[in-house]
C-alpha positions as CSV (number, residue, x, y, z in Angstrom):
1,X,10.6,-1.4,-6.0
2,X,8.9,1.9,-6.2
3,X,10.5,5.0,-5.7
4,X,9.6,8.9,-5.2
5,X,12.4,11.5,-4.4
6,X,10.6,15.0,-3.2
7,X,12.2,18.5,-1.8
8,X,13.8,19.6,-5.0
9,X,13.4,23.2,-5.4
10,X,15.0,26.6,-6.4
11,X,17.9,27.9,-4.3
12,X,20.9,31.0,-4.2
13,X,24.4,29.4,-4.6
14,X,25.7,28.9,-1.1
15,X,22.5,27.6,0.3
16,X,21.1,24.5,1.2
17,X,18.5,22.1,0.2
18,X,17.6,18.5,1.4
19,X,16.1,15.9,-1.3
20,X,13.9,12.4,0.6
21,X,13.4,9.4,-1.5
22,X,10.8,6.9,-0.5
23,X,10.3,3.8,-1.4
24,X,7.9,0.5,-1.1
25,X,8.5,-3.2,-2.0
26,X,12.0,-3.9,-1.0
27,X,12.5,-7.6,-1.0
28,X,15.7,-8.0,-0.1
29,X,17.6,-7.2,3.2
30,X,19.6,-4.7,1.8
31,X,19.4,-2.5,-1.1
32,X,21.7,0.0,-2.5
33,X,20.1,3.2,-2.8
34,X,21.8,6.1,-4.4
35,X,21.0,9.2,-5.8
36,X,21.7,10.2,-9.2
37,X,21.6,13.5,-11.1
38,X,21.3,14.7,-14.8
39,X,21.6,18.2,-16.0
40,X,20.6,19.2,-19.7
41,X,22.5,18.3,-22.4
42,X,24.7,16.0,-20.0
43,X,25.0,12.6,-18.7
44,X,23.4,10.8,-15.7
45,X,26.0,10.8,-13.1
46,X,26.0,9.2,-9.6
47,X,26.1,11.4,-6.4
48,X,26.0,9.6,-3.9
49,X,25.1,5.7,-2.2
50,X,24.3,4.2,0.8
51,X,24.2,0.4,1.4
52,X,24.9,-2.1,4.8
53,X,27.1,-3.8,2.1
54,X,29.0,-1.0,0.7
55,X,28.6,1.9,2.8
56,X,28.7,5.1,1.4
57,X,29.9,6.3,-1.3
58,X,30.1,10.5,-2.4
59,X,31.1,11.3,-5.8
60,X,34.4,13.7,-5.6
61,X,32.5,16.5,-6.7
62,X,30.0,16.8,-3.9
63,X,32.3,15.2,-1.3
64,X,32.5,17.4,1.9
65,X,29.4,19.4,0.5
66,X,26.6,16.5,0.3
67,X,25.1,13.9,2.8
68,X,23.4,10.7,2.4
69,X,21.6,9.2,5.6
70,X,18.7,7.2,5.9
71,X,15.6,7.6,8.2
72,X,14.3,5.5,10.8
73,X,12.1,3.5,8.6
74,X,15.0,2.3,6.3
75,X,12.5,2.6,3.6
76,X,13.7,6.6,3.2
77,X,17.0,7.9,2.4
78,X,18.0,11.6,2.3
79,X,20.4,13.4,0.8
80,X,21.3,17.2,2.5
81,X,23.3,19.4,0.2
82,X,24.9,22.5,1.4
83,X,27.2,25.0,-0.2
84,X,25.2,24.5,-3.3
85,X,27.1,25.9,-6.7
86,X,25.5,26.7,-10.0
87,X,26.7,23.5,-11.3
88,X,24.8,21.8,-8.9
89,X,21.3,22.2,-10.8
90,X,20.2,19.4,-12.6
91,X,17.3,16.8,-12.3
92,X,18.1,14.5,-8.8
93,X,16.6,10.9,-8.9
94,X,16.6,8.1,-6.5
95,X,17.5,4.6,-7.6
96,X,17.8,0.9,-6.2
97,X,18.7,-2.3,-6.6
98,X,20.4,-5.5,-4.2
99,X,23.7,-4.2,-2.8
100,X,24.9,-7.9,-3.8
101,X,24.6,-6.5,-7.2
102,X,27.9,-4.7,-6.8
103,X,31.0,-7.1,-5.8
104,X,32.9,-4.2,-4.3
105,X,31.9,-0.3,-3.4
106,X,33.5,0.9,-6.6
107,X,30.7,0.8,-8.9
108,X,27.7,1.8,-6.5
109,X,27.5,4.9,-8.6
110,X,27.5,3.5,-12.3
111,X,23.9,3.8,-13.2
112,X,24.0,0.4,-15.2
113,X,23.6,-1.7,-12.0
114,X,20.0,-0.1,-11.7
115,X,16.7,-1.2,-12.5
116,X,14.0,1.0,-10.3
117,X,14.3,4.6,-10.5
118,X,12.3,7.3,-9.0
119,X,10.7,10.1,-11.2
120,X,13.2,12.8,-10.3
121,X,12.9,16.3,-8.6
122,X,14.3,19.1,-10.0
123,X,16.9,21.4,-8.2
124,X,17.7,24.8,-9.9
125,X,20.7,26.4,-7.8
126,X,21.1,30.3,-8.9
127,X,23.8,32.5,-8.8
């Protein structure tokens, strides 16, 4: 699987940004795709994940603030992110892999189930 997340960029605290990952060669009938982020100095965290299997899944710290959705296509999956906070900046990247790789929803967001990973885009939130 091949992956490329785009619309990071540089925003005020408060405002709102919305990050697309694309991707080509899905094999299976459902993949869980979830977004991912990494600040300097820190650890790469999940954000959020979207599956038929699993649903979604928000981390508590954007929950209420973040959406995942996918397009029409099924091959793109967005992630809108309002009432952005300073603590919010970090690199974003889009990752996959067989929602059957997860037996239940809780670990959709532990970067160790996946494999294909998107370069990353870079959001910068300023206050």
């Amino acid at each position: 699987v091949q992956l490329v997340e785009s619309g990071g960029g540089l925003v005020q605290a408060g405002g709102s940004l919305r990050l697309t990952c694309t991707g080509s060669g899905f094999t299976s009938d459902d993949y869980a795709v979830t977004w991912f982020r990494q600040a300097p100095g820190k650890e790469r965290e999940g954000v959020s994940s979207i599956s038929t299997k699993h649903g979604i899944t928000y981390a508590d710290s954007v929950k209420g603030r973040f959406t995942i959705s996918r397009g029409s296509a099924k091959n793109t999956t967005y992630l809108s992110m309002n009432s952005l906070k300073p603590d919010d900046t970090a690199v974003y990247y889009c990752a996959a892999t067989t929602a059957s790789t997860f037996k239940v929803a809780d670990f959709v967001l532990d970067r160790r189930g996946y494999n294909d990973w998107g370069p990353g885009t870079q959001v910068t939130v300023s206050s």
